[in-house]
C-alpha positions in Angstrom: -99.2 12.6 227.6 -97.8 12.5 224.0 -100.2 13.4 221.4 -100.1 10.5 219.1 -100.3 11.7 214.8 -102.1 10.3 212.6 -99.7 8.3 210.4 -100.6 10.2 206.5 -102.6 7.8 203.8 -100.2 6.3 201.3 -99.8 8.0 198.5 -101.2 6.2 195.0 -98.3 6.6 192.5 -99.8 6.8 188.8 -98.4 4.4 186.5 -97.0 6.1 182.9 -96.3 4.6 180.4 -93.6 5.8 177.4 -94.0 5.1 174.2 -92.6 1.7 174.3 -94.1 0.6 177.3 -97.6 1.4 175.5 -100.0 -2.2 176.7 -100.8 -4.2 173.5 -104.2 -4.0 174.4 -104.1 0.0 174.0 -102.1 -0.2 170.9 -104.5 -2.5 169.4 -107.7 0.0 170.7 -105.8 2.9 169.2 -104.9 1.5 165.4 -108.5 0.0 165.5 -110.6 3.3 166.0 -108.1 4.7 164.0 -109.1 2.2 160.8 -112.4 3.0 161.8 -112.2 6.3 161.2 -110.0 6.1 157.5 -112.9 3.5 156.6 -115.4 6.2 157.1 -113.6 8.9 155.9 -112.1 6.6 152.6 -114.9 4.7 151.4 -116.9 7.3 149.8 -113.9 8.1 147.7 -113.4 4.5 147.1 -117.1 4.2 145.7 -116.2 7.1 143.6 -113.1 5.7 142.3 -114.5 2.4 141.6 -118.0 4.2 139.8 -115.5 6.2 137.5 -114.2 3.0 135.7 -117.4 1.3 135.5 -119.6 1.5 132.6 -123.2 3.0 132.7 -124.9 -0.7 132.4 -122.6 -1.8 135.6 -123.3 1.1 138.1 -127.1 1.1 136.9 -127.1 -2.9 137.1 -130.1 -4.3 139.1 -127.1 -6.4 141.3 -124.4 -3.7 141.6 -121.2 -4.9 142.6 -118.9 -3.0 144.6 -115.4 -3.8 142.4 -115.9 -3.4 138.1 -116.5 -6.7 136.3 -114.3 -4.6 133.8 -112.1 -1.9 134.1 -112.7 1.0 131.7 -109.9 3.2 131.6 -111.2 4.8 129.2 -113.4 6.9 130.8 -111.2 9.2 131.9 -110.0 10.1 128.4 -114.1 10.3 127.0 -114.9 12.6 129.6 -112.6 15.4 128.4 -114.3 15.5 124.6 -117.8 15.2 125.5 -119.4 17.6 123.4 -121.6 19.4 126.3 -118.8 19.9 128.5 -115.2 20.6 127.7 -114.2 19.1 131.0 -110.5 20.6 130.0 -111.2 24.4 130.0 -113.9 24.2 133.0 -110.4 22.7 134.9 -108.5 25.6 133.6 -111.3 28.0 134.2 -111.7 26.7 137.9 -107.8 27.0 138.3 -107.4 30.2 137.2 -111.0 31.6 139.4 -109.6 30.0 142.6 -106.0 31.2 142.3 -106.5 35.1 141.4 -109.4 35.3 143.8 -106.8 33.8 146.6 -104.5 36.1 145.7 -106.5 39.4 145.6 -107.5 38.0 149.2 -104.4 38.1 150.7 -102.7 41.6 149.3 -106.3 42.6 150.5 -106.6 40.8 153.6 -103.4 40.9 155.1 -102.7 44.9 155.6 -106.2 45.2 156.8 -105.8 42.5 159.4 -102.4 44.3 160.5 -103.8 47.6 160.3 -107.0 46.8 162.9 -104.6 44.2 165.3 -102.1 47.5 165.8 -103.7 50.4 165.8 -106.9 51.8 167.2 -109.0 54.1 165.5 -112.5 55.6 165.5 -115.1 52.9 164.5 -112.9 50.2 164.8 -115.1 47.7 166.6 -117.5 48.4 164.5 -115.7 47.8 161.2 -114.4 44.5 162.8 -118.5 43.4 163.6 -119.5 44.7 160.0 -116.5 42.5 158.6 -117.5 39.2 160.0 -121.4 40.0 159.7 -120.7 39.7 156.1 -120.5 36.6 156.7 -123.6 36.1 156.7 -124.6 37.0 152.9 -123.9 34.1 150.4 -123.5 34.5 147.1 -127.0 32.4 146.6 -128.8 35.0 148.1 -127.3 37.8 146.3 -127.1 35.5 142.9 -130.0 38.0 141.3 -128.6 41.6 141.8 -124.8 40.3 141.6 -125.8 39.3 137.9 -127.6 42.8 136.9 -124.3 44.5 138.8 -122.0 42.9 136.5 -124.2 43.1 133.2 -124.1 47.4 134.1 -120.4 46.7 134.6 -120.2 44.9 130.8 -118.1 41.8 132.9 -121.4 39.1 132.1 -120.1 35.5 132.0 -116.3 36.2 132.3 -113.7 34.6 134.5 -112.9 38.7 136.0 -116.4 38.7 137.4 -116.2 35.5 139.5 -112.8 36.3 140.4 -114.3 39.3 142.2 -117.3 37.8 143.5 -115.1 34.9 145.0 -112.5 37.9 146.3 -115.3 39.7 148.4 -117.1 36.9 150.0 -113.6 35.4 151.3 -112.2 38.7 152.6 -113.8 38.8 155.4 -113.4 35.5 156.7 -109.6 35.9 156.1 -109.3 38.6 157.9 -110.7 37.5 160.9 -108.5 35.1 160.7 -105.0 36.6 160.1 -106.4 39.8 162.5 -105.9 36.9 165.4 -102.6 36.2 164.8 -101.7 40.1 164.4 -102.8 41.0 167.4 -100.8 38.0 168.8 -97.6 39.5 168.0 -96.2 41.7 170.8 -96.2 45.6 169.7 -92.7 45.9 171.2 -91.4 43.5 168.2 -93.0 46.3 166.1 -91.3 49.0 168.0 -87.6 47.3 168.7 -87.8 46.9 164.3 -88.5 50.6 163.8 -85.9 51.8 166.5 -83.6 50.0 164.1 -84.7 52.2 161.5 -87.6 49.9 159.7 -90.5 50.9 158.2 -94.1 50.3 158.5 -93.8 47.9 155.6 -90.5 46.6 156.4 -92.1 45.7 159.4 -95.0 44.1 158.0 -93.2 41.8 155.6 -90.0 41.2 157.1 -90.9 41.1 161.0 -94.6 40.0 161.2 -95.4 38.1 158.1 -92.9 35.0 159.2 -94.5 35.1 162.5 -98.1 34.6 161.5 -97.4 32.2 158.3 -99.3 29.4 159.9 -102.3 31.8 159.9 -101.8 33.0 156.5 -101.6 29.5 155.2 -105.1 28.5 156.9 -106.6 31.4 155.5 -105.0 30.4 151.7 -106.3 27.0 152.2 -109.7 27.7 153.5 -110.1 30.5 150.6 -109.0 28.4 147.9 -111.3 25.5 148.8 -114.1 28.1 149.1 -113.5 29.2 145.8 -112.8 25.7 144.0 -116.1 24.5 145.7 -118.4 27.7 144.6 -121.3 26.8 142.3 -124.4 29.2 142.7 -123.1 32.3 141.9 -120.8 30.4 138.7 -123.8 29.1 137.4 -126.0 32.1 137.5 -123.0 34.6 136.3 -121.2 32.3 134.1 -123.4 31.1 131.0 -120.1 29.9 128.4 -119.7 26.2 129.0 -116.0 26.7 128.5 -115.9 29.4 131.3 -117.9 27.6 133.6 -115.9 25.8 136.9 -116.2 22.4 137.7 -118.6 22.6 140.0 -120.9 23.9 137.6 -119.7 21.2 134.7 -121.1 18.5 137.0 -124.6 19.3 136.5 -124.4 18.4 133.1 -123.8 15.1 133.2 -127.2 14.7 135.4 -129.5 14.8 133.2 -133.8 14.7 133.7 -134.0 11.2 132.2 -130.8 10.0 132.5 -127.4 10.3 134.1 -123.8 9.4 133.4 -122.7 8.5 136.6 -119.0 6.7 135.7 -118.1 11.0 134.0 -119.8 12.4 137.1 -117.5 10.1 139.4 -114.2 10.7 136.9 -114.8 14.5 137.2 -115.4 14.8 140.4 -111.8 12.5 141.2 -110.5 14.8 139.0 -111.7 18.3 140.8 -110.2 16.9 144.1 -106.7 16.0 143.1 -105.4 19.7 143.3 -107.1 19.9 146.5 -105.6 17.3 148.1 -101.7 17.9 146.8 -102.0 21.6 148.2 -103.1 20.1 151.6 -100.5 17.3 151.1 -98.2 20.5 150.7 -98.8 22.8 153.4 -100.6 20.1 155.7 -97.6 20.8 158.7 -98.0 24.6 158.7 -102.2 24.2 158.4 -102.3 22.0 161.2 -99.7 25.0 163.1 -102.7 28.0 161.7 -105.7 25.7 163.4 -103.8 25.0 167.2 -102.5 28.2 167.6 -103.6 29.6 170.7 -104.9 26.3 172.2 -101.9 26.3 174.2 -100.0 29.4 176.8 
């Protein structure tokens, strides 16, 4: 008697799709929660936009309208020679903080992240868990004994002081960061350089450096942000209108009684424009620095 098999279940073929093949009905899905999301993301800035060339009367109007009756240009030229605030030289001053306290970050940052991803030493573990517990202090916490620190230090309401307090409480974060993408690079790439005669330094900046540039480019982009955005320390340390960020030069258009909303929106546009180009720049390699790792 011949043993009869049981004939095997069908197998269900998936249907893909390429590219061009896409339904209409998912393409339509896709580009519509895809507006939805630049709406959400846009229209605040739109507001903004739209608020800067209005005039006071319009944006305070009882029936606000979401377009200006009138466009008012002009606004954007006022706001630089209001007495209060010299809009100008808090843009220079917020330059100048955000770029020196970036770079003091990195010369810092980056030999310390190669130095704990390559080599173990006594206490190492524990200098890693003190750096990112540091974390944890903001410079609003610490706004009181940073300022009596840098009156004993003679460096009261200049741009060297921020530049330093803005340097320390980024360190740490970059250095996490570009530790990860150290310790990511095989040692043997290390070794195989110095068998052909290369130095510890030569090995840093010519063999690892172009390896991890996507994480040295997120931690230049987070740090610079985090310095362009500071405000509590600024305003505490900083007391000279003129040497005071734009962060800080906000406030004074919002006053007790009254506020001049169409040079609070023209100032703030302004303070995001360099933001934006440098992630317009480097927006390829940031996006690299954030994935890395998500895929072996």
């Amino acid at each position: 008697m011949s043993a009869t098999s049981t004939p095997a279940p069908p197998r269900i073929r998936k249907r893909r799709y390429t590219e061009d093949q896409i339904p209409l009905r998912q393409v339509i899905l896709r580009m519509s929660a895809g507006l939805a999301v630049l709406i959400v993301f846009i229209l605040p800035y739109s507001i903004m936009f739209f608020g800067s060339v209005k005039t006071k009367s319009q944006i305070r109007s009882v029936e606000p309208t979401y377009f200006p009756t009138e466009w008012h240009w002009e606004n954007y030229i006022t706001m630089w020679s209001t007495p209060e605030t010299p809009v100008g030289q808090n843009l220079v001053s917020t330059i100048i903080i955000s770029v020196f306290a970036t770079l003091i970050v990195l010369l810092v940052a980056m030999p310390a992240a190669y130095y704990t991803a390559r080599f173990k030493f006594p206490g190492r573990m524990v200098f890693l868990f003190l750096v990112i517990v540091t974390q944890m202090l903001q410079p609003a916490v610490l706004t009181s004994g940073l300022f009596r620190q840098f009156v004993a230090l003679g460096l009261i309401d200049t741009w060297a002081a921020m530049i330093l307090i803005n340097a320390a409480f980024n360190l740490s974060f970059a250095t996490w960061i570009m530790h990860s993408f150290f310790a990511g690079i095989p040692k043997e790439v290390d070794e195989a350089a110095q068998l052909d005669g290369a130095g510890r330094l030569t090995v840093l900046f010519k063999i690892n450096l172009p390896l991890v540039w996507p994480g040295i480019v997120t931690a230049i982009v987070f740090t610079f942000v985090a310095c362009w955005n500071e405000f509590a320390a600024s305003l505490v340390i900083l007391s000279t209108a003129g040497n005071q960020p734009l962060s800080v030069a906000l406030t004074k258009f919002v006053g007790q009684y009254e506020t001049s909303w169409h040079y609070v929106f023209g100032v703030s546009i302004v303070a995001i424009v360099p933001v934006v180009i440098l992630f317009m720049l480097i927006e390829k390699r940031l996006i690299g620095g954030l994935t890395a790792g998500s895929v072996k």
